[in-house]
C-alpha positions in Angstrom: 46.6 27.6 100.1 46.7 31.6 99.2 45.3 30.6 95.8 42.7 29.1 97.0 41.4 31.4 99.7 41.4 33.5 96.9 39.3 31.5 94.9 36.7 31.1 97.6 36.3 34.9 98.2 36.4 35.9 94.6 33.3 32.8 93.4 36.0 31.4 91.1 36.6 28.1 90.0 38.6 25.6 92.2 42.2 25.3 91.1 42.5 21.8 89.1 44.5 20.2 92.3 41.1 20.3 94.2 39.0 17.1 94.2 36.3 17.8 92.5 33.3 15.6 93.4 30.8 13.2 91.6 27.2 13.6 91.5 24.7 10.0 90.8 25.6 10.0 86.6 29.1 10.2 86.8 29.4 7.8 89.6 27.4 5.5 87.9 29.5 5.7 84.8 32.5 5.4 86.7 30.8 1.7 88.5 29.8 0.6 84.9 32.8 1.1 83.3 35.1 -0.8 86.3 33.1 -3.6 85.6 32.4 -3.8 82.2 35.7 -2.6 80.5 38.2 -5.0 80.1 41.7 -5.0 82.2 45.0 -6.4 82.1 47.2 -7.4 85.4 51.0 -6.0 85.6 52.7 -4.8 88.4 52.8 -0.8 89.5 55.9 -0.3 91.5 55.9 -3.9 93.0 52.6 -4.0 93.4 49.9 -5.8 91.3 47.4 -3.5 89.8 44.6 -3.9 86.9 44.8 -0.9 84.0 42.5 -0.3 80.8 43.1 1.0 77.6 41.9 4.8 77.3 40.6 4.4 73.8 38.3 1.0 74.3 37.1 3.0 77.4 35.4 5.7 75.2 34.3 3.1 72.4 32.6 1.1 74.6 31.1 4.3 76.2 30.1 5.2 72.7 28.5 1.9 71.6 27.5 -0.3 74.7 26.9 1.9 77.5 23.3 2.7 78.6 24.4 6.9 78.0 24.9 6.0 74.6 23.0 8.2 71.6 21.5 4.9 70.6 20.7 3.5 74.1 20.3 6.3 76.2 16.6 6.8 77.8 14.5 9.4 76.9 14.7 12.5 79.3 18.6 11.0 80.8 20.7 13.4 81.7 23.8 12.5 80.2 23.9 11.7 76.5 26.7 11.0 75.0 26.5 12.2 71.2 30.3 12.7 70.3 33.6 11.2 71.6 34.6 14.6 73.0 32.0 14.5 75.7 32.9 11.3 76.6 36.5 12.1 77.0 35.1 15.7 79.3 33.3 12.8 81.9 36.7 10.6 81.6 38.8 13.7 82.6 36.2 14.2 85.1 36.5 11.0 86.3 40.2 11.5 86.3 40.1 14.3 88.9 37.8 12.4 91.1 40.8 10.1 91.1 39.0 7.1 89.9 42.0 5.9 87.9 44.9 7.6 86.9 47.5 7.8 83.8 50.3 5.3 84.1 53.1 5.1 81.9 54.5 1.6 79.6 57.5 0.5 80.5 58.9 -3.1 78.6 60.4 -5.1 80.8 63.6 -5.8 78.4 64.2 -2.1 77.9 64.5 -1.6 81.8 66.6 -4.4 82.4 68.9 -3.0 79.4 69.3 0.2 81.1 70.3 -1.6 84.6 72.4 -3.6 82.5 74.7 -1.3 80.1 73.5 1.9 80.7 72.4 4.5 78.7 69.2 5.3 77.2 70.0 6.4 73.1 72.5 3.5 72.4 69.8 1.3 73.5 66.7 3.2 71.8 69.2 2.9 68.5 69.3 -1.3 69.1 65.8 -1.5 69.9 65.0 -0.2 66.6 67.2 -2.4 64.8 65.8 -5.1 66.2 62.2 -4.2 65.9 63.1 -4.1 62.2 65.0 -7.4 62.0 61.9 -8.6 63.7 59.4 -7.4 61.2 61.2 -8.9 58.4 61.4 -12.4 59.8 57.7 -12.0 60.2 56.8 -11.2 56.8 56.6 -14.6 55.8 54.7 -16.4 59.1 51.2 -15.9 59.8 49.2 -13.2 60.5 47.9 -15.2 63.7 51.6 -15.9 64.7 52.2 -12.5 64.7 49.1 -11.2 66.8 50.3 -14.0 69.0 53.9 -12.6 69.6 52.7 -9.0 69.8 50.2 -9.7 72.1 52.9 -11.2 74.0 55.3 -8.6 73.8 52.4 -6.1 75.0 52.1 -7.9 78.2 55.8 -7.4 79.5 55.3 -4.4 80.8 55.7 -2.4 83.9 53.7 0.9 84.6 55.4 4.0 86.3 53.1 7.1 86.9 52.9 9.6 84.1 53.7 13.3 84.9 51.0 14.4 82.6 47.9 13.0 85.0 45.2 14.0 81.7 42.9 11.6 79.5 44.0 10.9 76.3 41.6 8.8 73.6 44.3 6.4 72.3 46.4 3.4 73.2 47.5 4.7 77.2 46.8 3.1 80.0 45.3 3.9 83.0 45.1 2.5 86.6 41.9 1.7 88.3 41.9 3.2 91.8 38.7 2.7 92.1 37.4 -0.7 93.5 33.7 -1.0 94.9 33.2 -3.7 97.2 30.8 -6.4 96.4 27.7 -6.3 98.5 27.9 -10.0 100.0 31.7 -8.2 101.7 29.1 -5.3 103.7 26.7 -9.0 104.7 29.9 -10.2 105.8 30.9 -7.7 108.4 27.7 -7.5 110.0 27.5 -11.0 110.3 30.6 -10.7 112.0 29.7 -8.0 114.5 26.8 -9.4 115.6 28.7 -13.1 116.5 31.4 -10.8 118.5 28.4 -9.2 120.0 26.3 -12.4 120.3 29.2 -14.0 122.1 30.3 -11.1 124.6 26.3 -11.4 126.1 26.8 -15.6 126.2 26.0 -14.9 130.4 22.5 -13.8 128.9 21.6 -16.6 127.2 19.3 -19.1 127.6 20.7 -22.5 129.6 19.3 -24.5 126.9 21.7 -22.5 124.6 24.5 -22.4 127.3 24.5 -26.5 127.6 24.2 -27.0 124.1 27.2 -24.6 123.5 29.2 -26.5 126.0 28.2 -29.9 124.4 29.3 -29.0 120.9 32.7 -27.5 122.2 33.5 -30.5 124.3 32.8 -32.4 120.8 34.9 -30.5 118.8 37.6 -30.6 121.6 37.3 -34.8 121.6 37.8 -34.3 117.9 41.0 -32.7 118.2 42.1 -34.8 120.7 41.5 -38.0 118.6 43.1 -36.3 116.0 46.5 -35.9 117.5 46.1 -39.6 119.0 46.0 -40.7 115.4 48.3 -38.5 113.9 51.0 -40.0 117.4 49.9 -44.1 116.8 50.6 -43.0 112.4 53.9 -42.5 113.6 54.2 -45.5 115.6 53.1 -47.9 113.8 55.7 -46.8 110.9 58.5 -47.3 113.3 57.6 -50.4 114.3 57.4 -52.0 110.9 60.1 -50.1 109.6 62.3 -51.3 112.2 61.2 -55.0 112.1 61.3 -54.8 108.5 64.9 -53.7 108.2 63.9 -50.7 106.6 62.3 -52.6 104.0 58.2 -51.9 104.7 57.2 -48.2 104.8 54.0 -48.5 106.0 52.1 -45.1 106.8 48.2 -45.2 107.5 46.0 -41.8 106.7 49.2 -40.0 104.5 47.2 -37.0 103.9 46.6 -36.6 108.4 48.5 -34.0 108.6 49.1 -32.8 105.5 47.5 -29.1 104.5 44.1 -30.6 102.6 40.4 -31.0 103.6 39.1 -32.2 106.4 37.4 -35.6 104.3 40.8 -35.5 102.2 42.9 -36.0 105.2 41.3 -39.3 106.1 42.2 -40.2 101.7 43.8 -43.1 101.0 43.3 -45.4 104.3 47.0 -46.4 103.9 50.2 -46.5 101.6 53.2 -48.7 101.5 56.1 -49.2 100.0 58.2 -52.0 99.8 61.9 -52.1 98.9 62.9 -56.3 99.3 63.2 -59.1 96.8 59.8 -59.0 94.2 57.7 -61.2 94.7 55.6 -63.7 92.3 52.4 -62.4 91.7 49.4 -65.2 92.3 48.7 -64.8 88.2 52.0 -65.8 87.3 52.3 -68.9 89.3 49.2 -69.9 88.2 49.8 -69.4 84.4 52.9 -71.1 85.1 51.4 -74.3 86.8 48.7 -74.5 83.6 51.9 -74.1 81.4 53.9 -76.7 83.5 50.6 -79.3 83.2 50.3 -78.7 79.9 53.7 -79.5 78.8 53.1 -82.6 81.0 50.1 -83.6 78.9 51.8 -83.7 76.1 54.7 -85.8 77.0 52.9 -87.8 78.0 50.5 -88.1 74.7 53.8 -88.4 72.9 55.0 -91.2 75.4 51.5 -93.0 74.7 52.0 -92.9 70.7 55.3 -94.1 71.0 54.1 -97.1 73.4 50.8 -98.0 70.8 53.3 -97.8 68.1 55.3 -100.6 69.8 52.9 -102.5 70.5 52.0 -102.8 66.9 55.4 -104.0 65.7 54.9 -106.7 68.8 51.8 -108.5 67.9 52.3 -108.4 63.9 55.5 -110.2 65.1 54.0 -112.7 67.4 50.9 -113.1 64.7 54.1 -113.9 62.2 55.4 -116.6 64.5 52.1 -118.3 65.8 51.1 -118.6 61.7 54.6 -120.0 61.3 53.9 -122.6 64.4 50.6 -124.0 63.1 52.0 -124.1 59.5 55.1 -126.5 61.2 52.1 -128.3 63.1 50.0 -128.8 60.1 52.6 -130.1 58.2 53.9 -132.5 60.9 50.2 -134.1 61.4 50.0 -134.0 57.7 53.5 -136.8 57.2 52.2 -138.3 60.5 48.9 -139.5 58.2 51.1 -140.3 55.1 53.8 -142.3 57.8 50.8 -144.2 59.3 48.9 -144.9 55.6 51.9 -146.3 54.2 52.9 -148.2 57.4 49.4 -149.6 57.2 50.0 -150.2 53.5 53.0 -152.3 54.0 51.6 -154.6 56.5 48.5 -155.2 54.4 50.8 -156.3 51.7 52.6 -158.3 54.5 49.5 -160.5 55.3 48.7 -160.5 51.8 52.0 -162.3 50.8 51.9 -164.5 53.6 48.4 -165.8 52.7 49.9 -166.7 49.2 52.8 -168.0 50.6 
């Protein structure tokens, strides 16, 4: 405090503790590079924080940004020609407390420590294993191995860094800064004025007043039907599950009371399970009835063959016999003829020697 109040009466500087504070450039700088620089998520003391990379900071303030010697408008106040300027507004920005300096920890090598103890023993193994590493990757992939190291860079924890200064290189650096979007500042107003609106509901019109009762009587007949639902759900699932031996599990509306939607609680209509005997699906017994006919059909094709068949052998047979039967016939007529021709023979020769005798 002494050093300060010496400060103020001599015109110095401000000691490099004080704040110092941002004028429209810088603070625009500061809002261009929160949302255009990337960030990467770790943890910061338990807590879960987003942190850049000090050297793609001053690049892209180089190359991209709208201070930039090739981008920067004629007659702009802040042109950035060199890297060292841009570092002077980072370290600026820095004191402003619009990030600060963090420190890399690796997770592995902090859970060493906790573990065995002892900081140069384990600095000596870490080597050793970085170079075991390295030579197993000589002879994968170069994308393999950005892979893996891109992996290894993101288990990490930050601590805060003594040293609270911008360096251009490969540190990180913690965004305190956050700027609220502008639909959050819509947001609260909207708010106030419903608290405000409701506290002066006396006031209102009564064509408001009845309306306002109307819809709250609704929603309350909602809620109440609800609960009724969510009660009979229950009922109905004892009842079947008790008549059912525990067999039928029968639930209508699953999702009632379930934390989804208000359309998704009322999806599926019901669910059930049943744990009995399985039973024959219509499809089966049908493709076993066409199965069953059809094996029928062709017994009895088989049984019709075998009977044609038969019949056949029958009526060549009978055929046989009948032929046989006319042939006896025919022959039987035939000596009948001959028997009566010579009877008739004889007797004519019987009158004939009785006339001469």
């Amino acid at each position: 405090m002494a050093d300060r109040r010496k400060a103020r009466k001599r015109g110095g500087a401000p000691p490099e503790d004080e704040e110092a504070k941002l004028d429209k450039t810088k603070q625009a700088i500061a809002h261009w590079l929160r949302r255009n620089v990337p960030v990467k998520k770790t943890k910061f003391y338990s807590d879960a924080v987003e942190y850049f990379n000090s050297g793609k900071a001053i690049d892209m303030l180089m190359n991209d940004s709208p201070w930039s010697k090739s981008k920067a408008k004629p007659g702009s106040e802040v042109v950035l020609e060199s890297r060292y300027q841009a570092i002077d507004i980072m370290h600026e920005l820095l004191r402003c407390k619009m990030f600060h300096r963090a420190k890399k920890i690796p997770v592995a090598e902090k859970e060493k420590k906790k573990k065995k103890g002892g900081e140069e023993s384990e600095k000596e193994k870490e080597k050793e294993e970085e170079k075991q590493d390295v030579k197993k990757r000589k002879g994968k992939k170069g994308e393999e191995e950005k892979v893996e190291r891109e992996k290894k860079k993101r288990k990490i924890r930050l601590e805060m860094h003594q040293d609270q200064i911008f360096i251009d290189g490969n540190e990180a650096y913690v965004w305190i800064y956050d700027p609220k979007p502008w639909y959050y500042h819509i947001a609260g107003t909207a708010i106030v004025l419903g608290i405000i609106a409701v506290c002066l509901f006396p006031l209102w019109p009564i064509e408001m007043r009845q309306g306002v009762y109307y819809l709250s009587v609704a929603a309350a007949g909602f809620l109440v039907c609800f609960i009724c639902l969510a009660i009979i759900k229950y009922i109905i699932f004892v009842i079947l599950f008790i008549c059912t031996r525990g067999k039928l599990k029968f639930w209508i509306f699953p999702n009632l009371t379930e934390d989804v939607g208000v359309i998704e609680s009322f999806k599926p209509a019901y669910v059930y399970t049943y744990d009995g005997p399985p039973k024959k699906d219509k499809e089966s017994d049908e493709e076993e009835s066409e199965s069953e006919s059809e094996e029928e059909e062709e017994q009895d094709s088989k049984k019709g063959d075998d009977k044609a068949i038969d019949g056949d052998g029958e009526g060549s047979e009978t055929g046989r016999d009948e032929k046989d039967e006319l042939d006896a016939d025919g022959d039987g007529s035939q000596a009948g003829d001959n028997g009566s021709d010579s009877a008739g023979s004889s007797k004519e020769f019987e009158i004939i020697d009785g006339q001469e005798s």
